[in-house]
N, C-alpha and C positions, 0 to 999 in steps of 0.2 A: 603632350606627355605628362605635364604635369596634373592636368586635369583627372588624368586614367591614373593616376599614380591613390591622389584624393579617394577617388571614386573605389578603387581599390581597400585604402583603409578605412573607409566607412564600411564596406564591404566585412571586413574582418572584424569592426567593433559590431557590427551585429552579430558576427557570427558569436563572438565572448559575451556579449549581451544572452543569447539564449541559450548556449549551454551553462551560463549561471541560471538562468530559470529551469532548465534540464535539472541540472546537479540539486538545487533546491526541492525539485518536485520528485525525484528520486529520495534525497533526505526525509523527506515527507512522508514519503510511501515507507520506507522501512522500518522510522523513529519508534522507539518502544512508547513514547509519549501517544502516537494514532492508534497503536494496536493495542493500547491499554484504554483510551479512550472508547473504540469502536469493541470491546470487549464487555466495557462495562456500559453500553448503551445497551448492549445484546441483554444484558444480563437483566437489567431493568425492565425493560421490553418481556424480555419472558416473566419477569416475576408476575407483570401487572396482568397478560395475558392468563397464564397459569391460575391466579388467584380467582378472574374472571371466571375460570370454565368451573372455579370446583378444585382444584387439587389441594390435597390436603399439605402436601411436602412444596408447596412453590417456592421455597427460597433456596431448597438443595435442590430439584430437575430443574432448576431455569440457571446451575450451573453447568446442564449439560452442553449448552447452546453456545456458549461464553466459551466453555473451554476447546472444543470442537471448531471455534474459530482461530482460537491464538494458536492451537496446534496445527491447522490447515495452514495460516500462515507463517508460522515459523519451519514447517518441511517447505516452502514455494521456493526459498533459494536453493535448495538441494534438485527439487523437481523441475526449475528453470533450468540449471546448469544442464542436466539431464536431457531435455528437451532442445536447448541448442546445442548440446554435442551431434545428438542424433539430427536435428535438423540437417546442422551443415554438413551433413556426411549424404545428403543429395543432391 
């Protein structure tokens, strides 16, 4: 009994073990610090392209990229919620 009992709460310290890596990589994913990061890689990324091909405006169109991402994801929580109401209505 006491064995099952151990084996049990190792059992549940993993289980608190990964939904702290859960809860961490959820922080992650919605931190304005990633979506400003991953925003301003985009933006970079197109300027260096853009200058490449020839435009003459590269530092205003390689804001289009940049901002068409933070806006894609700042509606995801709206279009998540959205999608598991209608999911679980199957």
């Amino acid at each position: 009994m006491e064995e099952r009992i151990q084996k049990l709460e190792k059992e549940i310290e993993l289980i608190k073990e990964r939904n702290l890596r859960v809860e961490a990589d959820k922080a992650w994913e919605i931190s304005y610090f990633r979506i400003s990061l991953i925003s301003g890689i985009i933006y970079i990324v197109a300027v260096k392209v853009l200058y490449f091909i020839g435009n003459n405006n590269y530092f205003l169109n390689a804001l289009v990229p940049a901002i068409g991402y933070f806006i894609s994801v700042q509606s995801l929580p709206f279009i998540k919620r959205w999608w598991i109401k209608n999911f679980n209505k199957k």
